[in-house]
C-alpha positions in Angstrom: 0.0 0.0 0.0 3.0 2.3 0.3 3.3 2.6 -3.7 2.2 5.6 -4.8 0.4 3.9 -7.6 -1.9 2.0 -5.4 -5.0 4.4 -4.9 -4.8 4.7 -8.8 -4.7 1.2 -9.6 -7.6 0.2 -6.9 -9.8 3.3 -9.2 -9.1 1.5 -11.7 -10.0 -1.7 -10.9 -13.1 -0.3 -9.2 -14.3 1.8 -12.4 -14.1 -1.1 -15.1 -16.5 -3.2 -12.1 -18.9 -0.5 -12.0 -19.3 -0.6 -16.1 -22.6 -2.1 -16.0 -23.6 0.5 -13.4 -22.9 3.4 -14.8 -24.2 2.5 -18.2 -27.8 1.7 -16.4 -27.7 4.8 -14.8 -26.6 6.9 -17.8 -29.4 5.1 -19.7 -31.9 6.8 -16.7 -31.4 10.0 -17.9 -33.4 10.4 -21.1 -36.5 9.2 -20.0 -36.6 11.2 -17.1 -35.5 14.2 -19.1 -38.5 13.4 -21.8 -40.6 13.9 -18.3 -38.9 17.0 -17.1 -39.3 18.4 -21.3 -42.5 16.9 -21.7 -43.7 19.5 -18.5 -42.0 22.4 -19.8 -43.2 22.5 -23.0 -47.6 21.5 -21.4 -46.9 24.6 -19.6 -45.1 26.5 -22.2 -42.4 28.2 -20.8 -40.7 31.2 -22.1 -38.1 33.4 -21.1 -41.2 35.6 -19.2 -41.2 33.3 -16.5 -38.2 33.7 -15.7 -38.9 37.6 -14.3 -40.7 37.9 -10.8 -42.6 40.3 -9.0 -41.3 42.6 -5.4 -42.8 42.5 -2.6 -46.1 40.3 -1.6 -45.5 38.3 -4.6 -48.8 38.6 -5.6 -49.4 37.3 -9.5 -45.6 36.0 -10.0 -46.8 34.1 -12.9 -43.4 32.4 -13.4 -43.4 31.0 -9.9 -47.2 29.6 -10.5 -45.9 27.8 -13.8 -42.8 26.1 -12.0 -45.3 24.8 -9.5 -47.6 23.3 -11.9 -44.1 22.5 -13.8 -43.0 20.7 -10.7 -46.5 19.0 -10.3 -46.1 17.5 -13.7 -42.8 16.3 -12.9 -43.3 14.4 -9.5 -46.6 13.0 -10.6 -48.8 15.2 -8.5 -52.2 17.0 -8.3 -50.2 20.5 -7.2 -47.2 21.5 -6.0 -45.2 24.6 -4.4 -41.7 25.1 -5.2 -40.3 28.4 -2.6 -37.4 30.1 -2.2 -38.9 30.6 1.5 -38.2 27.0 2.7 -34.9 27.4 4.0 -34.1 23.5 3.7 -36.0 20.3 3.2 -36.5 20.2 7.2 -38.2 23.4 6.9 -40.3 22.3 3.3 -41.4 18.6 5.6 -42.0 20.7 8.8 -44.9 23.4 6.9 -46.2 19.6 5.8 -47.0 18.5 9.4 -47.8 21.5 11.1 -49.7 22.8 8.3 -51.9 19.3 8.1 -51.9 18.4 11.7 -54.5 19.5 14.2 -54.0 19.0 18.2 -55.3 15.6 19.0 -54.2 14.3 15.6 -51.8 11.1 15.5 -48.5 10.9 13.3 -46.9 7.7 13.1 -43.6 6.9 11.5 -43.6 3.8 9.5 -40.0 3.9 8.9 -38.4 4.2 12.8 -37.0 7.1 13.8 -36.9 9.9 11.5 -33.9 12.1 10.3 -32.4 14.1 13.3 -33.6 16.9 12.3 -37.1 16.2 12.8 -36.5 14.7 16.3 -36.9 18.8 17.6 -39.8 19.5 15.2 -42.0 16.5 16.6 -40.5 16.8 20.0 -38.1 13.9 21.1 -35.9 16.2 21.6 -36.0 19.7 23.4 -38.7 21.5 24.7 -40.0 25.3 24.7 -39.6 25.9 20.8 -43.1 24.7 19.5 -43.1 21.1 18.2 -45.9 18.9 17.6 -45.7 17.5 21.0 -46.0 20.9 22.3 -49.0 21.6 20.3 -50.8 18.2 21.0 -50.5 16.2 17.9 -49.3 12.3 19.1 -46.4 11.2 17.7 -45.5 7.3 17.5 -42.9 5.1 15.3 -43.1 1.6 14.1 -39.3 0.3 14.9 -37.5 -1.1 12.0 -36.8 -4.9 11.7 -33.0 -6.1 12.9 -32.1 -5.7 9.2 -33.3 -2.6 8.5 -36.7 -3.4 7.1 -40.0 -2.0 7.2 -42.0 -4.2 9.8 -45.5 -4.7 8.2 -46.8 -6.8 11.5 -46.3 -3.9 14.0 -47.5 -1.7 11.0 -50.5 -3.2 10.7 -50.7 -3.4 14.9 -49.8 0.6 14.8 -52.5 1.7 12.5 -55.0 -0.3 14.9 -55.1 3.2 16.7 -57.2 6.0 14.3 -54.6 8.2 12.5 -54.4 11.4 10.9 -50.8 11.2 9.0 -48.5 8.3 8.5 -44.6 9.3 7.8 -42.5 7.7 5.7 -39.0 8.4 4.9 -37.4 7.3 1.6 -33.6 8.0 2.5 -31.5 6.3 5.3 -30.9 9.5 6.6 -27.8 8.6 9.2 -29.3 5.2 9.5 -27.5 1.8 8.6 -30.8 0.8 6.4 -31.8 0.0 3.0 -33.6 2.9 1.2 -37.0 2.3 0.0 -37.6 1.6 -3.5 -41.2 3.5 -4.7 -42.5 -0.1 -5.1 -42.2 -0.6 -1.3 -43.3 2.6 -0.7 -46.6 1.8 -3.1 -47.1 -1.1 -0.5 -47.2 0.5 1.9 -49.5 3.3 0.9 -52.0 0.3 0.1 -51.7 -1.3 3.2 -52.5 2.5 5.2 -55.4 3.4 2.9 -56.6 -0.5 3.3 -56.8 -0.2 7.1 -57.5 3.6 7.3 -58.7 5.1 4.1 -58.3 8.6 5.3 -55.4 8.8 6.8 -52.1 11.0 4.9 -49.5 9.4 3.1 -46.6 11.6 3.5 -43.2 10.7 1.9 -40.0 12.3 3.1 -38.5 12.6 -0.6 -35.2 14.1 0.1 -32.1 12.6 -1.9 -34.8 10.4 -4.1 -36.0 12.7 -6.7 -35.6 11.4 -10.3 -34.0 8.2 -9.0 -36.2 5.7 -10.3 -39.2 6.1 -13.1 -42.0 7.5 -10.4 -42.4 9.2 -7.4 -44.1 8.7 -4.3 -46.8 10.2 -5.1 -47.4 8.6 -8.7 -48.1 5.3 -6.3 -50.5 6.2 -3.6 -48.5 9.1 -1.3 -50.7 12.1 -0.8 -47.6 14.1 0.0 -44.4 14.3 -0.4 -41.9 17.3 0.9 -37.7 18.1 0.1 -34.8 20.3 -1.0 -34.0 22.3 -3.9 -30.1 21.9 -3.2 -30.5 18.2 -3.4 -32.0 16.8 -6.8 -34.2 19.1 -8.2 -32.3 22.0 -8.0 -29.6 20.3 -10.4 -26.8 21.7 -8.6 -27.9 25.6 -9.1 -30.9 26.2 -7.2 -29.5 28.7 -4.7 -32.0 27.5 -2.2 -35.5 26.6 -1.3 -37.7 23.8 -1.1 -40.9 22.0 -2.6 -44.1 20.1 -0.9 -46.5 18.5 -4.0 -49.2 15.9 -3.4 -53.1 16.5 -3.2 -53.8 20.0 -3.8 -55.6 20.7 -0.7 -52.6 19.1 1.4 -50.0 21.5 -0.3 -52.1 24.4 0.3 -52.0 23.3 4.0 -48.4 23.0 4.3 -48.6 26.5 2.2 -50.5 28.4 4.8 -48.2 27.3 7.3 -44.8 28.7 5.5 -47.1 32.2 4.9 -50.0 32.9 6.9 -53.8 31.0 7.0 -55.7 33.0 3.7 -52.2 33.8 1.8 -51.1 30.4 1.2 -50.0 29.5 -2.0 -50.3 33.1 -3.5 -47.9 35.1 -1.4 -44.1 34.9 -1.8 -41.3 36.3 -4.2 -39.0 34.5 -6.7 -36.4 37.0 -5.8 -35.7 37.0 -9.9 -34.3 33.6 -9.7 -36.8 31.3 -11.6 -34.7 31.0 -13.7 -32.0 29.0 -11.8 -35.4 27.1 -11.0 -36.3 25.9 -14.3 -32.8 25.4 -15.6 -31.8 23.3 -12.3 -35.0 21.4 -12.9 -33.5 21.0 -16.4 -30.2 19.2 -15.5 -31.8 17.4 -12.8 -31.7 14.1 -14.5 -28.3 14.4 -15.4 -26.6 15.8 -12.4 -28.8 13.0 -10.4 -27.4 10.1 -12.6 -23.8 11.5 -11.9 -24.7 11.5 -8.5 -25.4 7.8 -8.9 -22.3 7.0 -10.6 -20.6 8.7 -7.9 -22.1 6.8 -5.3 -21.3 3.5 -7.6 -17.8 4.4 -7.5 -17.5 5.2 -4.0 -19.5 2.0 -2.7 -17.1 -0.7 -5.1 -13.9 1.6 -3.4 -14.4 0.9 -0.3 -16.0 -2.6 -0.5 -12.8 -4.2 -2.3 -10.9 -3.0 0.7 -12.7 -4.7 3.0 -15.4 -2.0 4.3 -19.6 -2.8 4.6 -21.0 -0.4 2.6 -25.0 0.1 2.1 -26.3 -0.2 -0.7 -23.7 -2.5 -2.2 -22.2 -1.9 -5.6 -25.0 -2.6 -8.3 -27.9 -2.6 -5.7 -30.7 -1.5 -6.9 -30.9 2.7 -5.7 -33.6 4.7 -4.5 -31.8 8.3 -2.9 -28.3 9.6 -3.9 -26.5 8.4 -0.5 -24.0 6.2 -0.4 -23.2 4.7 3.3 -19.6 3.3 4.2 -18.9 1.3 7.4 -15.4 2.9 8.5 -15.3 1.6 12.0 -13.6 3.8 14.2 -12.8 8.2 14.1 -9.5 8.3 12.4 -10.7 7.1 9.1 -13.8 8.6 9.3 -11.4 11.9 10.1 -9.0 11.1 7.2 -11.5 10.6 4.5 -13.1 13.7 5.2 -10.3 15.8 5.2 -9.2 13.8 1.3 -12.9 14.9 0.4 -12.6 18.6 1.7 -8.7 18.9 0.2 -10.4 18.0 -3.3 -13.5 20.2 -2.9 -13.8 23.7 -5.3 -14.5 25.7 -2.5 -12.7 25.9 1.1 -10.3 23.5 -0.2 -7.8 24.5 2.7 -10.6 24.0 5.3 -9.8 21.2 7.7 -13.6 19.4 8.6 -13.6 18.9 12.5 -16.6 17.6 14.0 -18.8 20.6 15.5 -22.2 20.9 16.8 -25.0 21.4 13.9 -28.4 22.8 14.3 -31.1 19.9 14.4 -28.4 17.4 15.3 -28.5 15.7 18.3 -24.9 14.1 17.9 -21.4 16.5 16.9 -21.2 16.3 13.0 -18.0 16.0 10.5 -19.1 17.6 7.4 -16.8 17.6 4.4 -17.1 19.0 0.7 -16.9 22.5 -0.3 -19.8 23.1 -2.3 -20.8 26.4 -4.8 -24.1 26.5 -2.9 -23.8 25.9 0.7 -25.3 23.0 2.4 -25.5 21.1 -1.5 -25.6 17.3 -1.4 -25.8 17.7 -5.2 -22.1 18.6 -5.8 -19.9 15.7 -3.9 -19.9 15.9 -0.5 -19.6 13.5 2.5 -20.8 13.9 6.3 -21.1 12.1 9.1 -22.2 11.8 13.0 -19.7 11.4 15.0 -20.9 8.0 16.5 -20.2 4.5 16.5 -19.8 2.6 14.0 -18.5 5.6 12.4 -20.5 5.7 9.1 -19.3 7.8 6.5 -22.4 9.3 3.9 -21.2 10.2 0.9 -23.5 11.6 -2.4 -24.1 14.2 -4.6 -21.3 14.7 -7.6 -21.3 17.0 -11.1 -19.2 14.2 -12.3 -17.9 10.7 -11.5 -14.2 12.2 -12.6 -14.5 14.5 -9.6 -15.4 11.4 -7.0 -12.3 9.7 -8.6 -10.1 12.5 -7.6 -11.9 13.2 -3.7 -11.2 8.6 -3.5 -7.8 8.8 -5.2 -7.2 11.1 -2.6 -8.3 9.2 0.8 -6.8 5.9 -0.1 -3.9 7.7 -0.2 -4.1 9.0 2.9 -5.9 6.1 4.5 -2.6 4.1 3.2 0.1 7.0 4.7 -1.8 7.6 7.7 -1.8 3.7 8.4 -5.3 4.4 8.9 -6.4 1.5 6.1 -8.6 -1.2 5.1 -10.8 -3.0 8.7 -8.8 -5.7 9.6 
């Protein structure tokens, strides 16, 4: 491992394995383009959608024809793509509170959720306003030992009446299979069997354009995320979308404004534009993102490490999880990432508190647009068993640089394969 050859030579090897991947994943794009084209051109855009208006926002007819853009796109009855949501958090967060009522029940079919919902429901913290704090119930169906859904205790958990089931599509910082849309299809079947009423609502961040449908093409009534994941293509500034039944989204739209503005209030800022055009080069920059991931899992798993999904898995979100077992890898690999970034290059990532986080975080990847898990980026909590989460990349040549790059160090650091 001391040749300086070696981390070149294991990218080799690892790229002409992942052939097959990457030419399934390339062949993803167009039909998911043909979607994202076919929309555009039903709600014929021009370049006068890509002005806005000041102040309430009243009217900004480009910002009401990316919605119904959007809406086409993910499948749905209506949607609401903002510059207001600050994050995908934020974008699920207007979802609950703007559909939940005190007294109502949310149940999480999927375990915990992401950590930073745990202060937004209220397992963690107190004083700020959560759901708990408001009345709404909160309960989650633990995943199985492997990481499964558990359809029993589902079907035991929606004994109880409920206004609003939760399911998350990503692993979030959890060792666990992602959910394909068929499972999630299931399981929407299997809620609306036992309580027809109740709200499917999919947590879609990192899964957007992944696979043929969305959520909400197979039985979710809502689904919430992030423009500076998928669908922003890598230059959506910021914001975030909810889309599902129109009455839902104009719930979770009276929450992020004010009851009786809903939908209809709200800038662009002038920046549809990066809207539509992210929104463009979404299908691209998501199957690079895939490739990435590809590269990244067959890396690590020659040498030794679990990594989740496995190379040539079938996908449904962007992330790509590797087992490193202990800090100073975790540490290492971040800092190869961070020295190979565009941005902050000379930045050294050291674990630091994060808002919403109940555990320190090492973040690494210096991105154009800050926070992006669209350009190549890795983070992780700083817990055992030390799981690195890598995703998002422009192009697989960049990830080949970032991994070229930690197996060195891994190798001079002594720091290298488990044993």
């Amino acid at each position: 491992m001391s040749n300086p050859c070696w981390a070149r030579d294991q990218l080799d090897g690892a790229s002409a394995r992942i052939a097959p991947f990457t030419e399934r994943h390339t062949a993803g794009v167009q039909p998911r383009l043909e979607r994202v084209l076919a929309a555009l051109a039903a709600e014929r855009v021009g370049v006068q959608h890509f002005a806005s208006v000041s102040g309430y926002g009243h009217g900004d007819q480009g910002r009401e024809v990316l919605d119904r853009v959007f809406a086409r796109v993910l499948q749905a009855e209506a949607a609401a793509v903002r510059l207001q949501f600050v994050s995908g958090t934020h974008a699920i967060a207007a979802a609950l509170f703007g559909v939940l009522r005190p007294g109502d029940r949310l149940l999480s079919l999927t375990g915990r959720p992401y950590d930073t919902l745990e202060e937004v429901i209220g397992l963690r913290g107190q004083g700020q306003g959560s759901l708990a704090e408001f009345g709404i119930r909160y309960a989650e169906v633990p995943l199985s030992a492997a990481g499964r859904v558990d359809l029993e205790a589902v079907d035991l958990a929606l004994g109880e009446p409920t206004r609003m089931v939760l399911i998350q599509r990503s692993c979030g910082y959890s060792w666990r299979p992602s959910l394909s849309i068929t499972a999630i299809a299931e399981l929407a079947e299997r809620v609306k069997r036992r309580q027809p009423g109740c709200v499917v609502f999919v947590d879609n961040c990192y899964g957007e354009l992944v696979q043929e449908q969305e959520p909400t093409a197979v039985g979710a009534d809502l689904i919430a995320g992030s423009l500076i994941k998928n669908l922003g293509g890598t230059i959506a500034p910021t914001g975030g979308y909810v889309a599902g039944r129109a009455e839902l989204v104009e719930q979770a739209c009276c929450r992020l404004t004010a009851p009786g503005i809903g939908a209809e209030g709200g800038t662009s800022f002038d920046l549809n534009r990066l809207l539509f055009q992210g929104l463009f080069l979404a299908p691209q920059m998501v199957a690079e993102a895939l490739i990435c991931s590809e590269l990244v899992a067959q890396v690590f798993s020659d040498l030794g490490y679990a990594t989740q999904p496995r190379p040539g898995e079938p996908r449904s979100d962007v992330i790509q999880a590797v087992r490193l077992g202990c800090p100073e890898r975790l540490a290492t690999v971040c800092r190869a990432f961070q020295a190979a970034s565009p941005v902050g290059a000379y930045l050294d990532p050291v674990p630091a508190p994060m808002p919403g986080y109940a555990s320190e975080l090492v973040m690494a990847g210096g991105t154009f647009i800050d926070g992006s898990t669209s350009e190549f980026s890795a983070d992780a909590p700083l817990r055992e068993p030390y799981v690195l989460f890598a995703q998002g990349g422009t192009h697989r040549a960049h990830a080949r640089i970032a991994l070229e790059r930690a197996l060195a160090a891994l190798a001079e650091s002594g720091h290298g394969p488990p044993d």
